[in-house]
C-alpha positions as semicolon CSV with decimal commas, in nm:
position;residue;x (nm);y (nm);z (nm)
1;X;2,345;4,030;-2,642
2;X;2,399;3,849;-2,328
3;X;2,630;3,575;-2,432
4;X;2,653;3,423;-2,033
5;X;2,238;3,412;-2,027
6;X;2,272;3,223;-2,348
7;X;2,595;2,968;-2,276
8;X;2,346;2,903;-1,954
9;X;2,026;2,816;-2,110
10;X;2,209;2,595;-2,376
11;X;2,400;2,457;-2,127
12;X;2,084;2,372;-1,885
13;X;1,921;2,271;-2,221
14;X;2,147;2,007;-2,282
15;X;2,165;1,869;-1,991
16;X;1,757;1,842;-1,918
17;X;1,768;1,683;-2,270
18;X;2,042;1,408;-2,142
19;X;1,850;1,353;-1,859
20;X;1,527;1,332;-2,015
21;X;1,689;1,060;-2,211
22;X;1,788;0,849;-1,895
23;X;1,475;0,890;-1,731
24;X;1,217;0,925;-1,979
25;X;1,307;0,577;-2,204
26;X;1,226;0,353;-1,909
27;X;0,978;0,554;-1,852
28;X;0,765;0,552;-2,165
29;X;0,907;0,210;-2,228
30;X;0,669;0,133;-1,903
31;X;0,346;0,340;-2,031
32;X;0,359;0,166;-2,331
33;X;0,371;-0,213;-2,229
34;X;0,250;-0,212;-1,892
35;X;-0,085;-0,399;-1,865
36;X;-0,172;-0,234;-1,472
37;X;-0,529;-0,119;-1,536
38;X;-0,441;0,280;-1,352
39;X;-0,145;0,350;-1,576
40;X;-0,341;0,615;-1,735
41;X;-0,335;0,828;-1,362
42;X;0,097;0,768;-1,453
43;X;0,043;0,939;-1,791
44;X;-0,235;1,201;-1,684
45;X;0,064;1,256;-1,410
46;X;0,338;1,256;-1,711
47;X;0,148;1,476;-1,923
48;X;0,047;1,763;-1,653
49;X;0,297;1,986;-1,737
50;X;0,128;2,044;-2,103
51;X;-0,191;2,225;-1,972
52;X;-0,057;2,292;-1,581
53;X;-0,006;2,711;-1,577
54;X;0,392;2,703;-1,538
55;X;0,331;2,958;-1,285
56;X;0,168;2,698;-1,040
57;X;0,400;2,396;-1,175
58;X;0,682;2,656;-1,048
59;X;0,534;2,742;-0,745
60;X;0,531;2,386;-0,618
61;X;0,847;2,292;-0,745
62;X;0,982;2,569;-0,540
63;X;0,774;2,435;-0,255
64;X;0,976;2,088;-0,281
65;X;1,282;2,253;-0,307
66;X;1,249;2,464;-0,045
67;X;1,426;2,441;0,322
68;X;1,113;2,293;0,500
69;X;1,079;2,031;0,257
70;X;1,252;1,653;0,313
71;X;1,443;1,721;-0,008
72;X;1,522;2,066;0,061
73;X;1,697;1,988;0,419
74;X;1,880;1,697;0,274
75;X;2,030;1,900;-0,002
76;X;2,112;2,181;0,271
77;X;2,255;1,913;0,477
78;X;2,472;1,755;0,182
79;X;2,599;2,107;0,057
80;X;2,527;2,333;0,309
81;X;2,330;2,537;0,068
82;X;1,955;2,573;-0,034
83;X;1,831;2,382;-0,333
84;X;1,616;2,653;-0,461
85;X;1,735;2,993;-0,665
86;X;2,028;2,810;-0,775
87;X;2,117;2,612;-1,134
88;X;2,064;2,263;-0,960
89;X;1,695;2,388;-0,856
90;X;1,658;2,539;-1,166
91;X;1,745;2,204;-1,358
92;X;1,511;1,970;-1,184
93;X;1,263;2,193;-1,199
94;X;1,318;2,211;-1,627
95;X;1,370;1,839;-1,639
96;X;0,994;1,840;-1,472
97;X;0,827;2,115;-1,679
98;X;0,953;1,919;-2,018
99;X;0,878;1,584;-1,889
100;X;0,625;1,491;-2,191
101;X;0,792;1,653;-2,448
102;X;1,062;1,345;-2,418
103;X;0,790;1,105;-2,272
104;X;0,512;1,143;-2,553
105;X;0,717;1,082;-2,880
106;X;0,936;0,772;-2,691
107;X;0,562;0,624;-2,566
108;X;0,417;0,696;-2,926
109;X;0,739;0,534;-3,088
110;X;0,766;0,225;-2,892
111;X;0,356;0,159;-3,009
112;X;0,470;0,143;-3,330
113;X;0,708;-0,095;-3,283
114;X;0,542;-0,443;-3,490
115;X;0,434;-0,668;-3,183
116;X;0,516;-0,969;-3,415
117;X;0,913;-0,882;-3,362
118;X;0,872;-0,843;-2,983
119;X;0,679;-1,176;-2,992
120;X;0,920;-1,368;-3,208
121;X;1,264;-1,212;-2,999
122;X;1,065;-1,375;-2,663
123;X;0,983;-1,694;-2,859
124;X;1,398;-1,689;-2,918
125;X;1,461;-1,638;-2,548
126;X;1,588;-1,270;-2,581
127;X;1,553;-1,078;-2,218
128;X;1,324;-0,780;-2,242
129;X;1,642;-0,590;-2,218
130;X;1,795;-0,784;-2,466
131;X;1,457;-0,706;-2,682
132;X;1,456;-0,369;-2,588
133;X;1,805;-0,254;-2,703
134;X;1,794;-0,460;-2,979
135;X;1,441;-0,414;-3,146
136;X;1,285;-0,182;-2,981
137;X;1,515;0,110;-2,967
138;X;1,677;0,094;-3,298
139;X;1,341;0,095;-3,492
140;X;1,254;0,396;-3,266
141;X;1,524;0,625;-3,318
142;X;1,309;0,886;-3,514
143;X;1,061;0,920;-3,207
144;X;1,356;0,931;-2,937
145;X;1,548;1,202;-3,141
146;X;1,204;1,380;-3,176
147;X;1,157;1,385;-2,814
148;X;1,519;1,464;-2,722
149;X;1,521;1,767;-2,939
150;X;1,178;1,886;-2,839
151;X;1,302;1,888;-2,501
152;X;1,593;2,071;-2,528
153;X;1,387;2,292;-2,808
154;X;1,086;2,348;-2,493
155;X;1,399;2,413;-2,192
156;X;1,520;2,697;-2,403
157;X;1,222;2,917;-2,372
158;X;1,123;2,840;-2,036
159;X;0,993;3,176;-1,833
160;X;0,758;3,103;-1,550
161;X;0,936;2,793;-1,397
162;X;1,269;2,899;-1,388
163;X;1,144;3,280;-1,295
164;X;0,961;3,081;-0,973
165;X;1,235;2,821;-0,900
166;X;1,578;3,009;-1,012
167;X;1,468;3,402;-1,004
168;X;1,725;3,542;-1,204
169;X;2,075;3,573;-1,068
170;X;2,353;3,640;-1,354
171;X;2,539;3,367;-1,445
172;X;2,363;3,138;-1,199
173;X;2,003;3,110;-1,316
174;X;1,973;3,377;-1,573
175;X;1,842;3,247;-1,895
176;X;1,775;3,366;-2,230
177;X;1,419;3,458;-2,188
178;X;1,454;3,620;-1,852
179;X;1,699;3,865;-2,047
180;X;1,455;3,930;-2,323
181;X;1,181;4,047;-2,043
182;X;1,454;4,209;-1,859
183;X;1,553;4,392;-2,173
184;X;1,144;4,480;-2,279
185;X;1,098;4,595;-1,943
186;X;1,410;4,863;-1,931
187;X;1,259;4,973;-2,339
188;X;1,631;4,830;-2,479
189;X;1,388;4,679;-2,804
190;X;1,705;4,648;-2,985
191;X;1,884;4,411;-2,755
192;X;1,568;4,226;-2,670
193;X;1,531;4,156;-3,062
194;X;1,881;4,050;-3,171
195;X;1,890;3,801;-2,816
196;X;1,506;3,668;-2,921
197;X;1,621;3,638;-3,288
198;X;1,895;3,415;-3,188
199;X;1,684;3,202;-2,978
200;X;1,407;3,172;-3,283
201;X;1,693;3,085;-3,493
202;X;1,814;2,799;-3,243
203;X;1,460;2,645;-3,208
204;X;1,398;2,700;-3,615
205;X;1,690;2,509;-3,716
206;X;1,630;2,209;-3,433
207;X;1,295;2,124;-3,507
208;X;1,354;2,173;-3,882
209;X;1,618;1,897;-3,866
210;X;1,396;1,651;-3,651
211;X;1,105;1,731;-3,930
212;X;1,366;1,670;-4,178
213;X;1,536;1,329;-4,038
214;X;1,169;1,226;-3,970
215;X;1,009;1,334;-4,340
216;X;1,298;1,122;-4,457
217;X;1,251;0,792;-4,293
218;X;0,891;0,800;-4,398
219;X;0,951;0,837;-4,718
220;X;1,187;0,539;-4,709
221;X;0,941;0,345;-4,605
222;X;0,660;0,482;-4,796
223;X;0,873;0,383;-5,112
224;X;1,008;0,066;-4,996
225;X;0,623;-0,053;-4,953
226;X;0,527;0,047;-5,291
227;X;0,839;-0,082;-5,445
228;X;0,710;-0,449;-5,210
229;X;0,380;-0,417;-5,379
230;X;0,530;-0,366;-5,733
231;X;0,750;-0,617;-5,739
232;X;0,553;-0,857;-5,561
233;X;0,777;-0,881;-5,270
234;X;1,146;-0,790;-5,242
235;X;1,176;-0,408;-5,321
236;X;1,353;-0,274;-5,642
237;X;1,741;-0,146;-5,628
């Protein structure tokens, strides 16, 4: 068991989740009220990474990062290093490749939010800030904790864009599934097993607790209606 491939990939997990948080809330928060008529080319954009081959989503990425590229000389310039093959690279390149796995379920949860509160928190001369902190976030904390942990769920079995944009240098951008087909490749079955079984084990256990928290609040408010309907209004303790 390589214990430094798999402090790296939970470490780069976490922080593509943290950063998915930052950027993908204003973004979905966007896709879902925005009225602009081409928004969909925005989520066509957001959602490429679902049926793009991470192979060619890699490839470019290196592309960008690369030392002919504006982004690639500034980077070179600020730390007189390349941007590609190293963790930085390897993060931006994750935070890209799990893009709609935060973006989706915060979109899909702000929907859901009841128009009537947004309308009646403008009517009161709340900010949209004010509104969204307030109203909209709070009632979608199922959907942003779904998309947080499916992010950091998707990061941790990443192969083709961090085998294109970090290679695989120990302890720099060597992850848990480069091991495992490091590992299959020299016929060591036995280590490639216990390091995959930890890894199902990790994802198992996060997206049982998102199904779990989720299940949960549904069936609040599944009973909280009925208990409405029974009692002709205010539910029953």
């Amino acid at each position: 068991m390589d214990w430094q491939a798999l402090t790296l990939t939970l470490r780069l997990a976490t922080l593509v989740s943290a950063a998915l948080l930052c950027l993908g809330l204003p973004i979905a928060y966007w896709i879902t009220y925005s009225r602009w008529r081409w928004k969909f080319l925005i989520e066509a954009v957001v959602a490429l990474p679902l049926v793009l081959p991470p192979t060619v989503l890699g490839f470019y990425v290196l592309i960008a990062l690369g030392p002919r590229s504006p982004l690639g000389r500034f980077w070179q310039a600020l730390t007189g290093h390349t941007l590609a093959f190293t963790f930085e690279g390897l993060l931006l390149g994750s935070i890209l490749y799990s893009l709609p796995f935060a973006v989706q379920p915060f979109a899909a949860s702000f929907a859901a939010v009841d128009r009537r509160l947004l309308a009646a928190s403008a009517t009161l001369g709340a900010s949209n800030w004010r509104t969204f902190f307030r109203i909209i976030l709070p009632l979608s904390g199922a959907g942003v904790l779904t998309g947080v942990v499916l992010s950091f769920a998707h990061t941790l079995g990443e192969f083709g864009v961090v085998l294109m944009v970090g290679g695989n240098i120990p302890g720099v951008t060597r992850t848990v599934s480069i091991d495992i087909y490091d590992k299959v490749q020299a016929v060591d079955y036995a280590s490639a097993n216990l390091t995959a079984l930890v890894l199902l084990v990790i994802s198992f256990v996060a997206l049982s607790s998102v199904y779990a928290i989720n299940r949960g609040v549904f069936f609040l408010g599944v009973n909280q209606t009925r208990l409405r309907g029974e009692n002709g209004g205010e539910p029953r303790a």
